[in-house]
N, C-alpha and C positions, 0 to 999 in steps of 0.2 A: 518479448513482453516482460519475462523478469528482470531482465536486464534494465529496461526501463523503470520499471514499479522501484527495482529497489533505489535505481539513484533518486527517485523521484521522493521516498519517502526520507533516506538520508539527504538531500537538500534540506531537507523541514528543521535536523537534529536543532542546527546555533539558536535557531529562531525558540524553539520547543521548550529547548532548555533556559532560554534566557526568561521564559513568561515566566517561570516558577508556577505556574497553573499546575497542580501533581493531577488533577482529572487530564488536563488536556496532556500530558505529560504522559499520564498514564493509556493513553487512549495511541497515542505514537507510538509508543514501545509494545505495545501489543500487534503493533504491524510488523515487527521487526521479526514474527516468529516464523519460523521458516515452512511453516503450513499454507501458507500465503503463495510462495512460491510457488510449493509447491502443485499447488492448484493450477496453477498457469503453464504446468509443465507440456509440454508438445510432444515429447515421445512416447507413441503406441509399442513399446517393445516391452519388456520382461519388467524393467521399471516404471515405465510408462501405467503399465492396467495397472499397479496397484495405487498410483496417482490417482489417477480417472476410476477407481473403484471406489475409497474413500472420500471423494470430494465430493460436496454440498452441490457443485455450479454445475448444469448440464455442458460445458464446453470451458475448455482454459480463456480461451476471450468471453466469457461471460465472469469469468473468477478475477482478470485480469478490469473489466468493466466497473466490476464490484469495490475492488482495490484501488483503483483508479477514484470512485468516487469518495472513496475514505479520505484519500489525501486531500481531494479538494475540500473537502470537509474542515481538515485540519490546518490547509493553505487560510481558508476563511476564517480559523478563528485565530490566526496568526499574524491576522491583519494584511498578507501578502495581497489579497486582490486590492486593497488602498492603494498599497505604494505603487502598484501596477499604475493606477487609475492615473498618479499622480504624476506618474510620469508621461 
């Protein structure tokens, strides 16, 4: 799941950077912090509980679900679902 989250949110960067938007701008780069991650983390061992101690999301695939919709969030104001359509 982080694995996926992050390339999914670096896809976004050309795109991000090129709107000059600094809200939307600012709203991508706050996905970059590696809290995010580590919400989604899967190991119940010594590093694990203090992941899953500190996290908001009752399960890493609810943190992972959460982050997931961020992007699509930021896919949409990127205009990526058009050029999707368009194709």
């Amino acid at each position: 799941m982080q694995h996926e989250a992050m390339a999914a949110v670096y896809e976004l960067k050309d795109k991000v950077l090129a709107s000059n938007d600094e809200e939307l701008i600012d709203d991508w780069r706050r996905l970059l912090t590696s809290d995010h991650s580590y919400y989604m983390c899967t190991k119940y061992f010594n590093d694990g509980d203090v992941h899953a101690y500190f996290s908001p999301y009752d399960s890493p695939f609810d943190a992972f679900s959460c982050f997931m919709n961020a992007i699509r969030d930021i896919r949409t104001r990127c205009g990526f679902e058009q050029e999707e359509k368009a194709e």
